[in-house]
Backbone as numpy.savetxt, mean C-alpha at the origin, in Angstrom:
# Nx Ny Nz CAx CAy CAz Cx Cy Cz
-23.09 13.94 2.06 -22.31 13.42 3.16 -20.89 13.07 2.70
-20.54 12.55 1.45 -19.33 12.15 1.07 -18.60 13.13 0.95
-19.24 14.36 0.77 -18.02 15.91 -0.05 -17.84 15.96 1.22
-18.38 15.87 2.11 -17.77 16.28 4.18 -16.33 15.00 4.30
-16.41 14.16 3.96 -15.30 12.98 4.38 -13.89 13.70 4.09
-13.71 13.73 2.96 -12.33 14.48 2.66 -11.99 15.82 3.60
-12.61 16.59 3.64 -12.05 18.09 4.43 -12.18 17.86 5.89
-13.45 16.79 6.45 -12.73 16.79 7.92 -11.75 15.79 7.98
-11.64 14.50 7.40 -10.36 14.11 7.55 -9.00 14.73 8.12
-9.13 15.84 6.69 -7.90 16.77 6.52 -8.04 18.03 8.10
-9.02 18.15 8.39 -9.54 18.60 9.73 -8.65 17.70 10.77
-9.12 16.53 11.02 -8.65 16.17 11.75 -7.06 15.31 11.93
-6.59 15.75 10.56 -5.18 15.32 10.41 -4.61 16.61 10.98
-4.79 17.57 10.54 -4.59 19.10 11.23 -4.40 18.99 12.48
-5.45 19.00 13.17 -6.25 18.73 14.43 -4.92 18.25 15.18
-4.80 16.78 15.37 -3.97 15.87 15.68 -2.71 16.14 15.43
-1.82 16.67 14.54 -0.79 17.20 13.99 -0.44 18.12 15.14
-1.16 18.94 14.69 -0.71 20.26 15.64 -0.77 20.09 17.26
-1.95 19.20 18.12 -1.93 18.34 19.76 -0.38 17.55 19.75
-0.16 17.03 19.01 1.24 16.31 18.94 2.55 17.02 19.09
2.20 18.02 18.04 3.59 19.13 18.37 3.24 20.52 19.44
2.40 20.28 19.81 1.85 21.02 21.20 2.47 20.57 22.58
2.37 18.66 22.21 2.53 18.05 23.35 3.66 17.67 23.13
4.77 18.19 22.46 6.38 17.82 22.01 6.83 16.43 21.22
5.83 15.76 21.11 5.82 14.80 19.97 6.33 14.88 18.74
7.07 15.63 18.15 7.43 15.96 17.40 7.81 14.64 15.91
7.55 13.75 16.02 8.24 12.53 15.18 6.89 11.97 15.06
5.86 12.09 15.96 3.86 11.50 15.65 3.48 12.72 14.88
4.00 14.27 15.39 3.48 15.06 14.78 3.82 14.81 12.87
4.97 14.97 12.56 5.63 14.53 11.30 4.83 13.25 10.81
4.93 11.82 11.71 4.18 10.97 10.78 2.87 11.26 10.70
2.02 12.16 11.35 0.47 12.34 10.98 0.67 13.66 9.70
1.82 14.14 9.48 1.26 14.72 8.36 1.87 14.15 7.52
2.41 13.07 7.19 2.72 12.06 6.21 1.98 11.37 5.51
0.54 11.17 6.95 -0.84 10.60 6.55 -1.17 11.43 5.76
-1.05 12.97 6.23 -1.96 13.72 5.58 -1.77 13.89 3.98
-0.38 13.96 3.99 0.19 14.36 2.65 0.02 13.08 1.42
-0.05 11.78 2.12 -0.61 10.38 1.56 -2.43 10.65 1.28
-3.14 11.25 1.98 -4.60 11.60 1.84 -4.66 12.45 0.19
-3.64 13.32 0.77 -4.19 14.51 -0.21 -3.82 14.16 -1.53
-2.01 13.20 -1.94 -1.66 12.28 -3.22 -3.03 12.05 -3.58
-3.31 11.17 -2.84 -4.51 9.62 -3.04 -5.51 10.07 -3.58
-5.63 11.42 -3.14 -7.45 11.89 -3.37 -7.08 12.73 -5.32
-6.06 13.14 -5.17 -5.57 14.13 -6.98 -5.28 13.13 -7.73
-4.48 12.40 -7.10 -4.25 11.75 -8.55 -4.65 10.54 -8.66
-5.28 9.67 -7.43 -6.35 8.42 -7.62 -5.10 7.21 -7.49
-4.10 7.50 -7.55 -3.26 6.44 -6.75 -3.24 6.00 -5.69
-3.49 4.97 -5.34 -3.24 4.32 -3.56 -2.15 3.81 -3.68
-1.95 3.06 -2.19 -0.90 1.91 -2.34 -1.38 0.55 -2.59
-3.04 0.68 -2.31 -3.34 -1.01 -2.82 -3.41 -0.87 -4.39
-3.27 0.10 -5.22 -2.69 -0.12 -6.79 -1.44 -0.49 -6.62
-0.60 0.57 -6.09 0.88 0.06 -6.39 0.81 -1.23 -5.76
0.38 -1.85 -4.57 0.79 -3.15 -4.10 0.41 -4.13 -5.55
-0.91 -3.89 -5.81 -1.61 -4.75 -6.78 -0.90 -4.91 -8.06
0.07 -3.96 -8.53 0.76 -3.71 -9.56 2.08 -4.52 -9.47
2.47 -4.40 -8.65 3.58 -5.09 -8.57 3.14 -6.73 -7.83
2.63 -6.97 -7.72 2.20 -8.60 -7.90 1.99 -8.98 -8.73
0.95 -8.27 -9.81 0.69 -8.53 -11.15 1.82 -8.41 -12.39
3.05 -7.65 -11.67 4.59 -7.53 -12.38 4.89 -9.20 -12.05
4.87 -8.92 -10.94 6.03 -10.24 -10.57 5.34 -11.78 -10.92
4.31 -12.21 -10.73 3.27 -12.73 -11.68 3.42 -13.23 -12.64
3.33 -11.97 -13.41 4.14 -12.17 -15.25 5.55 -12.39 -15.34
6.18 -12.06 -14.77 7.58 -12.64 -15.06 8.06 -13.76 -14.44
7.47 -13.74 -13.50 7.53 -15.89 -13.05 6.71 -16.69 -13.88
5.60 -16.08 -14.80 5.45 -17.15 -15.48 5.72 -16.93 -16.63
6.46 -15.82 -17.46 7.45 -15.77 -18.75 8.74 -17.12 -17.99
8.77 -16.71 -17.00 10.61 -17.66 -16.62 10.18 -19.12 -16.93
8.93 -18.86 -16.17 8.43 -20.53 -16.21 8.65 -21.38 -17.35
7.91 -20.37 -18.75 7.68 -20.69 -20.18 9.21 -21.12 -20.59
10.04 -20.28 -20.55 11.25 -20.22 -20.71 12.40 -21.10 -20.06
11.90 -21.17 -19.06 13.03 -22.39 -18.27 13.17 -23.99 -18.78
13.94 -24.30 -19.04 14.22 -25.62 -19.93 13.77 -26.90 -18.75
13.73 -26.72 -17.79 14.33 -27.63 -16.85 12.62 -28.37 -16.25
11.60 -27.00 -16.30 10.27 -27.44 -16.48 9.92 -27.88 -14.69
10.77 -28.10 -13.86 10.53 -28.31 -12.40 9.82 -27.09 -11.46
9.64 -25.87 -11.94 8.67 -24.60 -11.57 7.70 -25.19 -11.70
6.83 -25.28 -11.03 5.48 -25.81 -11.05 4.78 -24.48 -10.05
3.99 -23.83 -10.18 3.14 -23.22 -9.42 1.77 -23.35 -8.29
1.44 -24.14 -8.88 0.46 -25.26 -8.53 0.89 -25.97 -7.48
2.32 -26.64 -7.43 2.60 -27.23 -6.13 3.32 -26.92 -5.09
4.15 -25.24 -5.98 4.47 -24.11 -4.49 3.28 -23.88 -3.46
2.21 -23.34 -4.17 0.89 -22.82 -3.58 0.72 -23.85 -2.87
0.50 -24.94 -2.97 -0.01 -26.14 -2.39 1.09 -26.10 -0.90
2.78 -26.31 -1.08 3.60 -25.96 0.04 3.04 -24.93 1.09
2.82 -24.06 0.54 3.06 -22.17 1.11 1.20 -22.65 2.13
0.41 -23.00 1.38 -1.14 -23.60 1.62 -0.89 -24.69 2.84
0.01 -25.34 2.88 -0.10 -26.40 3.79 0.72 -25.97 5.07
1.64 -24.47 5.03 2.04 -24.42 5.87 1.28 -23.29 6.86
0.37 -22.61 6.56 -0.55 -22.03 7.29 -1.19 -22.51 8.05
């Protein structure tokens, strides 16, 4: 059942693509094969965007808390941003 997921996907990115520029859509037609062309990345080389998202949090992460280490002044506290950002939800 799983080897079927990928090719109708791509079926029905097709599919939809082509009803769009049938029906003069021309700018849905383009972003559905943007999907498609994001499917087909995702599936070769195993990159998503929840890596890249995840990657770059885990960048920014580490270098707020190298600054932290590094900052003389010691008033970065993390613990009581979260607590702000937490209380305003």
């Amino acid at each position: 059942m799983d080897d079927l997921i990928y090719p109708a996907s791509l079926l029905a990115i097709v599919i939809t693509a082509f009803s769009f520029f049938q029906s003069g859509n021309t700018k849905f037609a383009l972003f559905v094969l943007a999907i498609g062309i994001y499917i087909i990345y995702s599936h070769e080389t195993g990159n998503t965007a929840t890596d890249f998202k995840n990657n770059m949090i885990n960048s920014i992460d580490e270098k707020a808390t190298e600054f932290k280490k590094t900052d003389d002044t010691g008033r970065y506290d993390t613990y009581s941003a979260k607590k702000l950002v937490d209380k305003g939800k």
